[in-house]
Structures are given as structure tokens and as C-alpha cells.
C-alpha positions in Angstrom: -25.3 -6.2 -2.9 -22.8 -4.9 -6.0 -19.4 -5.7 -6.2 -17.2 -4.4 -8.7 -15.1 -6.6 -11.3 -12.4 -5.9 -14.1 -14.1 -7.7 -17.2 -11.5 -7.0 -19.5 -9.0 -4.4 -21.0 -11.0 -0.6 -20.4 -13.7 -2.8 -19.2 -15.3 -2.4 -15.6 -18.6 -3.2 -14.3 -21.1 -3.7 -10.9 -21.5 -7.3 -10.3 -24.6 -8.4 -8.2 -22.8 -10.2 -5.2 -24.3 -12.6 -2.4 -24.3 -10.0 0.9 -22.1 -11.4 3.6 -23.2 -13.5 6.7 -21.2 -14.0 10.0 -21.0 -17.8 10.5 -17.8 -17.6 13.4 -17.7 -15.5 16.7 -14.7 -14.0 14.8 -16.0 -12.0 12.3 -17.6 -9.4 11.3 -18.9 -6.9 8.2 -18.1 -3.6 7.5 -19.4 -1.0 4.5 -16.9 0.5 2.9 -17.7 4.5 3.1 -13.8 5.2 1.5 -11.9 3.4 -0.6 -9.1 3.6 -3.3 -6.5 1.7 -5.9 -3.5 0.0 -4.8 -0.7 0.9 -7.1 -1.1 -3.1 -7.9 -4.8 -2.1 -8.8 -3.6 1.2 -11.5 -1.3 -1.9 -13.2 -3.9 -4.6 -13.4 -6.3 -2.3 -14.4 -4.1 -0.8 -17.0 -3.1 -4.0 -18.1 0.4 -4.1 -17.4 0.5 -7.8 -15.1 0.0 -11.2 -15.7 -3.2 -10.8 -13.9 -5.7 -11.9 -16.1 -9.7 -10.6 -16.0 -12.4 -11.3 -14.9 -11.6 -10.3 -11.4 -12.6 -8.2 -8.1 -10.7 -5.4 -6.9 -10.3 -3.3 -4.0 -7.9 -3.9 -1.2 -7.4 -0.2 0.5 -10.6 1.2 2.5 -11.9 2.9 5.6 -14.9 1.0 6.8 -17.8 1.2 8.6 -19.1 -1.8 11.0 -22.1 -2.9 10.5 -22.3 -6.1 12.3 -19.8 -8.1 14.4 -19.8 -11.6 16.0 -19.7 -12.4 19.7 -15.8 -12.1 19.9 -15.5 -9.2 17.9 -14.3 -7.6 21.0 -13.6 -3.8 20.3 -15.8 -3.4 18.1 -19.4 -2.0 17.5 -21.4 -1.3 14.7 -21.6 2.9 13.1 -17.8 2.6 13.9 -14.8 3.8 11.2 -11.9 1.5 11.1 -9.1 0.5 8.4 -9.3 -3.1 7.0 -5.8 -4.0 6.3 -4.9 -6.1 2.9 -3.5 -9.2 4.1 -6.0 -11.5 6.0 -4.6 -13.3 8.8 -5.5 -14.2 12.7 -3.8 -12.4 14.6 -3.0 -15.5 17.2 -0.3 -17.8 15.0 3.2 -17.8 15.8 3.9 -15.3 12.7 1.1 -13.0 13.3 2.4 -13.2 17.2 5.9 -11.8 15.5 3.9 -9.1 13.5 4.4 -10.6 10.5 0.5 -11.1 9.7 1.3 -10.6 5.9 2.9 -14.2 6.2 -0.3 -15.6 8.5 0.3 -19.5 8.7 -3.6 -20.0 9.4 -4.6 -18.8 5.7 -3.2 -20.0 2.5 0.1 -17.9 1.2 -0.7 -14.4 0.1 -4.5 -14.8 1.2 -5.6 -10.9 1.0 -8.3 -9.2 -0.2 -9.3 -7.8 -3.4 -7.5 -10.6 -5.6 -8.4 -14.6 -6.1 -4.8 -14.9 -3.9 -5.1 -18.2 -1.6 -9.0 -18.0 -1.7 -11.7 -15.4 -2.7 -11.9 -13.0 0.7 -13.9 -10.3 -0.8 -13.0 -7.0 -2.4 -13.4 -3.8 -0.8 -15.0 -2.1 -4.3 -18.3 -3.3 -2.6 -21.2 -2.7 -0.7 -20.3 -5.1 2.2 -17.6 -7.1 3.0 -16.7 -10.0 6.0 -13.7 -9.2 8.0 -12.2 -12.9 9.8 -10.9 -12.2 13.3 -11.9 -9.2 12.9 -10.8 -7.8 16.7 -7.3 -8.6 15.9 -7.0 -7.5 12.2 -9.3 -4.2 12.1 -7.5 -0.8 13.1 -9.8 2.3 14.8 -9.6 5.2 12.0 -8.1 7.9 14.8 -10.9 10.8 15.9 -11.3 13.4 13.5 -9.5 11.7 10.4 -11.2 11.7 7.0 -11.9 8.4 5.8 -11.3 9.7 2.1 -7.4 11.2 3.3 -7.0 7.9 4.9 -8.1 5.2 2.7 -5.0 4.1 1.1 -4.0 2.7 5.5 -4.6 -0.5 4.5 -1.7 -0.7 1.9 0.4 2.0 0.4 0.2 4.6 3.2 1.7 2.3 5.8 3.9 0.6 3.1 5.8 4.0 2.6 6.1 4.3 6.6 7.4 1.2 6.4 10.6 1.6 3.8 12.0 4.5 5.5 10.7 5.2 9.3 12.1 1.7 10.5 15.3 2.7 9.2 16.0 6.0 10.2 15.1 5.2 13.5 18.4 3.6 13.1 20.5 6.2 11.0 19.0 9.4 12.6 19.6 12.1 9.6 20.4 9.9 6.9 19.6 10.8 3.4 17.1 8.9 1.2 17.2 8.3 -2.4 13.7 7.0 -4.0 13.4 6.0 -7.6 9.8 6.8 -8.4 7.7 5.5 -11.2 4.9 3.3 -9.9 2.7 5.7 -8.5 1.8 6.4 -4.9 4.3 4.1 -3.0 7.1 6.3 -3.6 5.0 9.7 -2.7 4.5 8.4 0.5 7.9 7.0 1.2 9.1 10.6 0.6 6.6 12.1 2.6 7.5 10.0 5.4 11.4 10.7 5.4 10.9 14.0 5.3 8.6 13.7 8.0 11.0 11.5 9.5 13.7 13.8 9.7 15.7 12.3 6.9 19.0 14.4 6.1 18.2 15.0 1.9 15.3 13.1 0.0 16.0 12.8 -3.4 13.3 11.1 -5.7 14.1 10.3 -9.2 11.3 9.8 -12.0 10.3 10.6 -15.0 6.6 11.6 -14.7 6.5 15.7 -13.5 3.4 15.1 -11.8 4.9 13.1 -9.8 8.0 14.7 -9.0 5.7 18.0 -8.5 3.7 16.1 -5.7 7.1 14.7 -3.8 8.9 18.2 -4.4 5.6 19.3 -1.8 6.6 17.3 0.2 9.9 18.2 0.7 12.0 16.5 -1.3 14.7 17.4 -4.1 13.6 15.9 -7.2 15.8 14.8 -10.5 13.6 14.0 -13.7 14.8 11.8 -16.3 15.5 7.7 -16.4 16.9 6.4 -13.4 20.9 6.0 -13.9 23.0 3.5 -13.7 24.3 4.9 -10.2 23.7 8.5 -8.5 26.7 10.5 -8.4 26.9 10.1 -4.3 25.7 6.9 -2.3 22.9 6.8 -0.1 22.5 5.1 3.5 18.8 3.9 2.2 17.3 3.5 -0.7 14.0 2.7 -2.3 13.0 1.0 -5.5 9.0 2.3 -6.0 10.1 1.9 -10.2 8.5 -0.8 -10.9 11.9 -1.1 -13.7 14.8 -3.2 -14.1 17.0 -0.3 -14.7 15.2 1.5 -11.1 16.1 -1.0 -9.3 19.2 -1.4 -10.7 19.9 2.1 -10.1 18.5 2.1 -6.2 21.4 -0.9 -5.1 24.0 0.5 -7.1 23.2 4.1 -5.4 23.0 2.7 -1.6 26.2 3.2 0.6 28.4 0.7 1.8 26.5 -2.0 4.7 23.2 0.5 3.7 19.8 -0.5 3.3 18.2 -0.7 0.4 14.4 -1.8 -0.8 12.2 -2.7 -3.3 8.2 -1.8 -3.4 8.6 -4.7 -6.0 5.7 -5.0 -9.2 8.6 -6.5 -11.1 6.9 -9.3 -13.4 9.8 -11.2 -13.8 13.5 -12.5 -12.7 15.5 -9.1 -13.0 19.7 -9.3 -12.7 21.3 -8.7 -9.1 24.8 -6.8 -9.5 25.6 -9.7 -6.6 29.2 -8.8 -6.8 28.9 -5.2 -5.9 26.6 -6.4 -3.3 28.5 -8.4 -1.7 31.7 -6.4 -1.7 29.7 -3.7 -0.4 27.5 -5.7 2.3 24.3 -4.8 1.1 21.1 -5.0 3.6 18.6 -5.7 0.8 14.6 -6.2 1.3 11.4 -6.6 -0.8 8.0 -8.1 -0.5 4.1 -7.3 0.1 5.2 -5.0 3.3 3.7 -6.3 6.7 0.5 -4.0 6.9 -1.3 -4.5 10.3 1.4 -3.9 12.4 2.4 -0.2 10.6 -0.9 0.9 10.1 -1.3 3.3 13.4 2.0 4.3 13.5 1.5 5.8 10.3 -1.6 7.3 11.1 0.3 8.9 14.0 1.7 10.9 11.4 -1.2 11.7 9.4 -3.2 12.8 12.7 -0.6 14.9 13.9 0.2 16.8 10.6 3.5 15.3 9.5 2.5 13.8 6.5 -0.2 14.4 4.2 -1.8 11.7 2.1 -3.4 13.7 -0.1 0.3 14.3 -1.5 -0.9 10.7 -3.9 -4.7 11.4 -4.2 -5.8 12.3 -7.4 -9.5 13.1 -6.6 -12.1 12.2 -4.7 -15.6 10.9 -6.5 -18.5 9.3 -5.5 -18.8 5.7 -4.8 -20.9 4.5 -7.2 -18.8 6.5 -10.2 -15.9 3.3 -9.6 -17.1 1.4 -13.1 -17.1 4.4 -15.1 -13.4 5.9 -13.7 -11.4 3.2 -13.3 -12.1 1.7 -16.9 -8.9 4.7 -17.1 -7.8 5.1 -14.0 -5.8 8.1 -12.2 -2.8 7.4 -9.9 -5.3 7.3 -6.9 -8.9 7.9 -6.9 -10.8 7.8 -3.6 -14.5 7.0 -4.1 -16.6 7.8 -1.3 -19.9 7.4 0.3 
């Protein structure tokens, strides 16, 4: 089988790869028939990380089974699912809590698509193994394009994630989002708006961009983030990628609000931890919890709320991935 690898700056290339077997009940392997760059991806292969090449890549797909163990319960070969990004077991006392981005029974930060905690595979290839594969792979919903849905391991659920949770428990509120990484912030906006969020401002510099989240609803500023908005917000959302972004998203967020961070910062960045404190600040970043956000957000998708396509810039064939993302788009889907 082929796997793809990032050889160096504009350089991208098929690998030939050892094809998969099952050697646990657990598992199982799937065929990616959709899949597409993390934000993380667009950066690393733009060169813009510490990451250094060569390495695989590939961590958002829909899949196809093609062969499962003997508990691989669920699941039967010809059928679409979502392979989430972290790898983890489904059964430990942090996966029992739906954290499963934090599994205890694989080393920290084991996912796929990166060298992170172990080399898991990478979902720019022709086959990949999937570990307890009944309790980490998520049925793609009747009727759902693969290609619309094959950022649902990563970013699509991530952008659930920063806003749903939380207006659940400020009904109405209004959103800021300062944009600027690529399709994290899209999909935040798409999901307060779908949400029911009161206003949804998103703040960036790129027009494409604010063209895409002004389509999905929200009021859009362009320029630099600022220091502070003029008004506060009851949540915010740092998708920058920037000092100054995220600077800007705690300094904008209301009194005992919440605020977030997509994160992609590459270093220590300064906390305003006095104006944090005085205001009570409910602050959060990290990987986002994957798994456990994944069907809720393709609630959304099936019923017509959100629209991922708000992010995708086009949809290629498979076998074009070497040539494109040597200069890759915000979000290409390459298909099968």
C-alpha cells in the first residue's frame, strides 16, 4: 500500500507502506474513501511549526471497513464511519469520563497522522489499523457525504465543541471569534449560529475567510485583532493562532465568561493574569476531546444546521494529495 509523507519544505510524496494486519480481537482496518487537512496539517505543511520533515500526515477521514477482529462488535466490512484523531480504549478511567483525548492506556498525545506517543498510522493512505475499534469508530449517519464530513474526526467536532457546550448554559449569548488559523474558527461560527447564539462576531484579517463565516451568519470585522472589542462577550474563542488574538479574545470576554483557545501557539505567550483574575475568567485550551463530540455534531450536519462545506476549499481526487498539498488550500477533501 502508499502512504503519503511531507519530505520537506513544498515537498510531498507517496511512500510504499507495509498494509496493515489485525493481530488483537480489538481491531480493525478501514480505507479511507474521504479525507482532509487538520488546520495543524495547512501549518506543518506550510512550514510554520517546529515539526520537522520527514513525516506522515492525515488525521481527519471518513472510512470504509474493510476488515475487523472478533470484538469489533458493531462493525462490518463495506461500512462508512469517522475515525477520530486521538487513539484511546475506550474502557480506562479517562476514556470512561469522555476524555479519550487524554487515554491513560496509550502514551500522551498518541493520535494519528503524527510520530506523537508512537507511529499509529496516517489517514493519507490506502489502509489504516483502527485499536479498539468498536469503542473508538463513529457510524457516518445515513445519507451523509463522506467528502462534507471528513473533517468529524477533528475540526468539525472541535468547533461544536467551543461554543455548543457553552450556550447550552448561557441560552442567547453572543460569541466573539478571532479567526486566522483556518477552518476551526469557520466552524465555531457555524455552530453558534446554529446554536442559537445572540450575535457572532468573527474577527480576521483574511476576506476569504470572513466571506465564508459572514454565510454563515455571522457579523464579521476585518483587520488585526485589537487589544479589546469595544463591548465584552459572555464567550469567546481564540482560532488566531497569534499572541495578539488571543490576547484580544480574554481581554474581550465578560466578567466570570468563558473563554477558549483552539491553541497552535508555538510558544509561552503573556496571560493579562490580573485582569483575569479581577474578572474571574473561565479559561480553556487543548487538543479538544474528539470521540465524545463527534455525533452530536453530526446531528447538526444531518439535520441542516450547519454546513461544513462553509471551510472546504475543494474536493479532488485521492491520488492528486502529493501534487496539492505541496501548496495547500485551507481544506482540501481528497476522495475516492
Amino acid at each position: 500500500m502508499q502512504r503519503l509523507w511531507r519530505l520537506g519544505p513544498g515537498e510531498v510524496a507517496w511512500r510504499d507502506a507495509p498494509e496493515p494486519v489485525i493481530r488483537a480481537p480489538h481491531e480493525a482496518i478501514v480505507r479511507p474513501v474521504a479525507a482532509t487537512t487538520c488546520d495543524l496539517d495547512v501549518m506543518i505543511l506550510r512550514g510554520t511549526t517546529p515539526f520537522t520533515a520527514p513525516m506522515a500526515l492525515g488525521h481527519e477521514c471518513v472510512a470504509e471497513v474493510v476488515e475487523t477482529g472478533p470484538e469489533a462488535a458493531g462493525l462490518s466490512p463495506g461500512q462508512r464511519v469517522v475515525v477520530p484523531w486521538h487513539v484511546s480504549c475506550g474502557a480506562c478511567p479517562r476514556c470512561r469520563r469522555r476524555l479519550p483525548n487524554t487515554c491513560s492506556s496509550f502514551p500522551p498525545g498518541a493520535m494519528f497522522g503524527m510520530d506523537v506517543g508512537g507511529d499509529f498510522g496516517s489517514f493519507f493512505s490506502d489502509l489504516v489499523l483502527v485499536p479498539h475499534a468498536a469503542a473508538m469508530l463513529v457510524p457516518l449517519p445515513r445519507g451523509l457525504d463522506p467528502a462534507l464530513c471528513a473533517s468529524a474526526s477533528d475540526n468539525l467536532p472541535f468547533g461544536y465543541e467551543l461554543t455548543v457546550p457553552y450556550l447550552a448554559e448561557r441560552p442567547g449569548a453572543d460569541v466573539l471569534i478571532v479567526g486566522g488559523v483556518g477552518s476551526v474558527g469557520l466552524y465555531a461560527a457555524a455552530y453558534a449560529v446554529a446554536a442559537g447564539a445572540g450575535e457572532v462576531l468573527y474577527v480576521d484579517t483574511d476576506s476569504d475567510r470572513l466571506a465564508r463565516a459572514e454565510r454563515c451568519g455571522a457579523r464579521v470585522q476585518e483587520g488585526p485583532p485589537p487589544r479589546r472589542t469595544p463591548r465584552t462577550y459572555p464567550i469567546t474563542v481564540d482560532a488566531s493562532g497569534t499572541e495578539a488574538g488571543l490576547r484580544c479574545a480574554i481581554s474581550s470576554t465578560e466578567p466570570e465568561g468563558m473563554s477558549a483557545s483552539v491553541g497552535t501557539h508555538w510558544g509561552d505567550v503573556a496571560f493579562p493574569m490580573r485582569e483575569m483574575y479581577a474578572k474571574g475568567l473561565h479559561f480553556y485550551t487543548g487538543r479538544g476531546r474528539g470521540h465524545p463530540n463527534i455525533a452530536a455534531a453530526l446531528a447538526y450536519v444531518q439535520d441542516g444546521r450547519v454546513d461544513p462545506a462553509v471551510a472546504i476549499t475543494d474536493v479532488v481526487p485521492f491520488a492528486e494529495a502529493d501534487r496539492r498539498l505541496a501548496a495547500p488550500a485551507m481544506k482540501t477533501v481528497f476522495v475516492r
